[in-house]
N, C-alpha and C positions, 0 to 999 in steps of 0.2 A: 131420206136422210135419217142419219140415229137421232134416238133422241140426247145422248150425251158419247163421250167417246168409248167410254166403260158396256155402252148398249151394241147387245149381240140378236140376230135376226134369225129364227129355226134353219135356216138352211146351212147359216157357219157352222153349223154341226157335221156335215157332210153327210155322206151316203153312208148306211150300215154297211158293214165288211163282217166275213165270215166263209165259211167253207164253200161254199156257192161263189161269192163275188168277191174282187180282191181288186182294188185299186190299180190303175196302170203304170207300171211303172218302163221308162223309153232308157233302150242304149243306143250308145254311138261306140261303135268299134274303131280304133284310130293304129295302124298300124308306126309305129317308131321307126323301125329297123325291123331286119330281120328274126332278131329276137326277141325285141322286147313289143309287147301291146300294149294300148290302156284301152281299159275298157269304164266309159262315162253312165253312169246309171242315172236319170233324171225324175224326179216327183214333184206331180203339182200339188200344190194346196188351196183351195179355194177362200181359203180362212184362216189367218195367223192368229190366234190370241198371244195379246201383250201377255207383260211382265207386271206380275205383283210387285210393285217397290213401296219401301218406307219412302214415305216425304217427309218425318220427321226426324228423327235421330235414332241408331241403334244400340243399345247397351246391353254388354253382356247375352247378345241375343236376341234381345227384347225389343220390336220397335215402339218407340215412342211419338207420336203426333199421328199416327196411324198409317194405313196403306193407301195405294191409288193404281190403276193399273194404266200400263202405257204401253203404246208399239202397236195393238191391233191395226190390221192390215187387210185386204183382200188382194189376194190374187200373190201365189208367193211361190216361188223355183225353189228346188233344192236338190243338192247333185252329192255323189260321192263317184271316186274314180279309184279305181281297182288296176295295178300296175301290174301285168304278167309278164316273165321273165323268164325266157328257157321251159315253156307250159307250166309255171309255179307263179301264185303270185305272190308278190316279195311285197306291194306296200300297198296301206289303203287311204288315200284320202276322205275325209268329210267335210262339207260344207254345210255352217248351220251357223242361226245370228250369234254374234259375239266370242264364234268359236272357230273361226274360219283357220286352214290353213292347218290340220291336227293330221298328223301323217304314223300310222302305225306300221311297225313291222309284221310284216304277213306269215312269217317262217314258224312252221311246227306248229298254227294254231289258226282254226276257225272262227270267223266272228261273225256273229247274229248283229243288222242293222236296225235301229224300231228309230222309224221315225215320229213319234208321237210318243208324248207322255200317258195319253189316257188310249185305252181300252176299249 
């Protein structure tokens, strides 16, 4: 067990990634109809770190009574689905905590996914 909920163990660090080895990432091809596809892209994460939150009050910016972190987790899914339509794909969903349901237009423009804050 941690020693409190804020305690993180060497391994939630996950494996190095780099030009040699790259995390797996799983599709699910799901045909619609004859024109249109989704295509599901799924990634595990071994290790969710929580949220830095104020517990005290925020002003102007500033928080006051300090921080605490919350939410760490093991074991965490995260999918985004890519809608192709006539060989083009027209929309992208993301799935991610507190932002679920974010559906972009796909038309006339390439979008890089980074699942991860840090490097």
């Amino acid at each position: 067990p941690l020693a409190k909920p804020s305690a993180t163990l060497p391994f939630f660090r996950g494996e190095p990634i780099g030009r040699t080895y790259q995390p797996p990432v799983y599709a699910v091809v799901k045909r619609i109809n004859p024109n249109v596809t989704d295509i599901f892209y799924w990634m595990f994460f071994p290790y969710n770190r929580g949220k830095n939150v104020c517990i005290g009050f925020s002003m102007l910016g500033t928080c006051i009574g300090g921080y605490s972190t919350f939410g760490h987790h093991v074991g965490d899914w995260e999918h985004t689905t890519v809608r192709v339509q006539d060989g083009k794909a027209t929309s992208i969903y993301i799935s991610a905590h507190g932002i679920d349901s974010i559906y972009f237009s796909a038309v006339n423009f390439e979008r890089i996914i980074f699942s991860s804050t840090h490097t």
